[in-house]
C-alpha positions as CSV (number, residue, x, y, z in Angstrom):
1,X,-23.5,13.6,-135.7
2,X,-26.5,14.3,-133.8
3,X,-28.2,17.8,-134.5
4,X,-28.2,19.7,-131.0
5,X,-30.9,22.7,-130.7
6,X,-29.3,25.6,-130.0
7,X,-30.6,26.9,-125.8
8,X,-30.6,29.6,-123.9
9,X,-27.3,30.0,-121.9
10,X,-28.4,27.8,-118.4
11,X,-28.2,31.6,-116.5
12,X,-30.9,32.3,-118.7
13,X,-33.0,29.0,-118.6
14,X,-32.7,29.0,-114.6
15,X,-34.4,33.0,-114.1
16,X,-36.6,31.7,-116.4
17,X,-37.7,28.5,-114.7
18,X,-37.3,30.3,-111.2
19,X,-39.2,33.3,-111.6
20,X,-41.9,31.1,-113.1
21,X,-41.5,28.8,-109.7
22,X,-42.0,32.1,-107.4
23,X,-44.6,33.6,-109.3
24,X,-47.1,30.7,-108.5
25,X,-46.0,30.5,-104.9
26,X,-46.8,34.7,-105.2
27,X,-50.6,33.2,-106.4
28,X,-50.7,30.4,-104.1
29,X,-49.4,32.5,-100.6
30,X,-52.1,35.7,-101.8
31,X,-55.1,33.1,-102.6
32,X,-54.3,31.0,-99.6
33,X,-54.6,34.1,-97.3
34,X,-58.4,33.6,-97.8
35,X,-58.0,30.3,-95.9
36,X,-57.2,31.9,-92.5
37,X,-58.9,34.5,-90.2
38,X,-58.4,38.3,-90.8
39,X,-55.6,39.5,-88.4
40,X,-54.5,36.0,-87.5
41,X,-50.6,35.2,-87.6
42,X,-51.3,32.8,-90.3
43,X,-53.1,35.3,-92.3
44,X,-50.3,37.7,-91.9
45,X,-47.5,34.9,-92.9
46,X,-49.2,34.4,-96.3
47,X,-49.2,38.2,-96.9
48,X,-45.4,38.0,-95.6
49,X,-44.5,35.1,-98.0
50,X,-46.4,37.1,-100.9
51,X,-44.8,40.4,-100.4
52,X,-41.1,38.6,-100.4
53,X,-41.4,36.4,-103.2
54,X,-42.4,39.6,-105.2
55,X,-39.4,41.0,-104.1
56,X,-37.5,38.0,-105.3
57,X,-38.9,38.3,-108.3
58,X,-38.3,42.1,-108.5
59,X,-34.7,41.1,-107.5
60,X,-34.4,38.2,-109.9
61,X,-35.9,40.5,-113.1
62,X,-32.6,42.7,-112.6
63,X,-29.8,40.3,-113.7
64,X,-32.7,38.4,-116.4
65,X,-33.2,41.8,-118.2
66,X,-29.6,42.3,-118.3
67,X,-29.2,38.7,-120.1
68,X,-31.8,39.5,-122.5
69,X,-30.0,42.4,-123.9
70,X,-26.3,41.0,-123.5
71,X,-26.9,37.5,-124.6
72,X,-29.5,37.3,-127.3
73,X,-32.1,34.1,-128.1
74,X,-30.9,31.6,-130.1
75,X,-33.0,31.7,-133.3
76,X,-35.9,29.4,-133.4
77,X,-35.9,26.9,-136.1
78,X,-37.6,26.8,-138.4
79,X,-37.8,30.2,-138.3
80,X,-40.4,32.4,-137.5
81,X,-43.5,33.8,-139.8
82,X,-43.5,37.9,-139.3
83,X,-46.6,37.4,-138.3
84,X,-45.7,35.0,-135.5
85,X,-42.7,36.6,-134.5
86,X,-44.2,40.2,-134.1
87,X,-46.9,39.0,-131.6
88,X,-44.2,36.6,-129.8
89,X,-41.7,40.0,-129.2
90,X,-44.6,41.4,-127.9
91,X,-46.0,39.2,-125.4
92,X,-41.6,38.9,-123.9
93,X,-42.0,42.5,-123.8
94,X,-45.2,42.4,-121.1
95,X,-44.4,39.7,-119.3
96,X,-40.9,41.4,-118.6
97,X,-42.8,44.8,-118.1
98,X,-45.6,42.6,-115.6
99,X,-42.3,41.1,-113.8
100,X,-41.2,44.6,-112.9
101,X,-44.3,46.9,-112.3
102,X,-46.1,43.6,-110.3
103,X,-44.0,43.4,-107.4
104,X,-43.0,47.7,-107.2
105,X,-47.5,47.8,-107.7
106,X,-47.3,45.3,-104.6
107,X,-44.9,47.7,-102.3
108,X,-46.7,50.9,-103.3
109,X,-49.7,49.3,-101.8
110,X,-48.3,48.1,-99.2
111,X,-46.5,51.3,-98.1
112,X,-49.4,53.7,-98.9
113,X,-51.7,51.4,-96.9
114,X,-49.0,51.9,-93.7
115,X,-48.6,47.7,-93.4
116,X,-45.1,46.8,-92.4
117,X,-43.0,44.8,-94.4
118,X,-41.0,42.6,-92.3
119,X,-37.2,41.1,-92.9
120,X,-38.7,37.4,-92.8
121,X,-38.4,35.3,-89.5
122,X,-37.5,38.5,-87.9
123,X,-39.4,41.4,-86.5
124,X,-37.4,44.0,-88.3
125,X,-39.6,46.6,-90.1
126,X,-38.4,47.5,-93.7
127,X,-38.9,51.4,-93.9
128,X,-41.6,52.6,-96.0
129,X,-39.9,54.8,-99.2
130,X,-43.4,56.0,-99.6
131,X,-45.8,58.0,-97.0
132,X,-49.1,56.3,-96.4
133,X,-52.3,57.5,-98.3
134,X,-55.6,55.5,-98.3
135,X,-57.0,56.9,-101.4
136,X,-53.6,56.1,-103.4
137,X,-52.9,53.1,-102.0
138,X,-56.4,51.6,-103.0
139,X,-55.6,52.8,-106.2
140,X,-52.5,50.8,-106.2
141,X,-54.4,48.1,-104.7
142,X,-56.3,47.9,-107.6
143,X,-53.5,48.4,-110.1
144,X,-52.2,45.4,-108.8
145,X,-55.1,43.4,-109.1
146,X,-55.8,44.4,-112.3
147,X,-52.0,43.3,-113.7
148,X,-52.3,39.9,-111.5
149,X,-55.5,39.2,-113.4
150,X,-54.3,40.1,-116.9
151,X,-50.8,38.4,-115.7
152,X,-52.8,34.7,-116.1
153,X,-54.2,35.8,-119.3
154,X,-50.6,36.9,-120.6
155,X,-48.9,33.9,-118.8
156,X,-51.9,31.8,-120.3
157,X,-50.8,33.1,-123.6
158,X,-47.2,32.1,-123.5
159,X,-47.6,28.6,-122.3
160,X,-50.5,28.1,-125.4
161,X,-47.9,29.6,-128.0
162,X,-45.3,27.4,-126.3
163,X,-47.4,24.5,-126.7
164,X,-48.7,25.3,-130.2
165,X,-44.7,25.1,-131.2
166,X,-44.0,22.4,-129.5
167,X,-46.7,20.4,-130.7
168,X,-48.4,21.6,-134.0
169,X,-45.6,23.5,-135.4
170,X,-42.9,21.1,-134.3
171,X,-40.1,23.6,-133.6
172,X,-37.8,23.8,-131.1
173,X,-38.7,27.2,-129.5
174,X,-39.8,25.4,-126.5
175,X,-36.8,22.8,-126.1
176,X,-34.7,25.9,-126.1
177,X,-35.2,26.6,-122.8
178,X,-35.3,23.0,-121.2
């Protein structure tokens, strides 16, 4: 009999895979708006695509977080040194914190800098929850920057440690989500 690593249930593997899919469209629709002319409709599409697929994520991050606490990891194998393990937990616990505050950072912005956020391929305006304010929503602005930025570092992080299992430590912490 063949020995079968143990996986994450395939709800789990497919937010995981998915949200990572939509967050590099998030970076390739905000760093592609740089490509087209201030106040052009193409401009405005990017910033459009951006603002939704950080509501997908927002949306996806809901039913994930609700996995993570009702269906727990299957345990790596070999198991874990303490001081591995400690670091790992932490880095889960910012990316899922980045996941959430990323895309609500992104609509505080947004709101407090009075754009419109519209229903896609529609011109239906989203209401605002939040009043505009220039000075807060350049403070959110620069929240969100700041969180994007360290997001690469932290996302950076987790592929290396992925990596650094897959291949130096030769454990299956990686094939547990394929």
């Amino acid at each position: 009999m063949a020995f079968r690593t143990p996986r994450y249930a395939p709800s789990r593997r497919a937010l995981h895979w998915g949200i990572a899919l939509l967050m590099v469209l998030a970076y390739v629709f905000i760093l592609g708006r740089e490509n087209f002319e201030r106040g052009s409709d193409a401009r405005l599409a990017m910033l459009q695509a951006h603002f939704w697929i950080g509501i997908a994520i927002l949306a996806l991050m809901l039913p994930r977080l609700l996995l993570v606490f009702s269906r727990p990891a299957p345990a790596v194998k070999p198991p874990l040194p303490a001081w591995q393990a400690v670091p790992a937990r932490a880095i889960h616990v910012l990316l899922y914190a980045m996941l959430v505050a990323q895309p609500v950072l992104g609509l505080l912005t947004a709101w407090t800098d009075g754009k419109e956020l519209l229903l896609p391929f529609t011109q239906i305006v989203v209401p605002a929850l939040v009043s505009p304010d220039e000075g807060l929503a350049h403070r959110f602005e620069d929240l969100h920057e700041l969180v994007g930025t360290a997001f690469y570092w932290v996302v950076g992080l987790h592929v290396v440690a992925a990596l650094y299992h897959h291949f130096v430590r030769r454990d299956d912490a990686l094939r547990r989500m394929t």
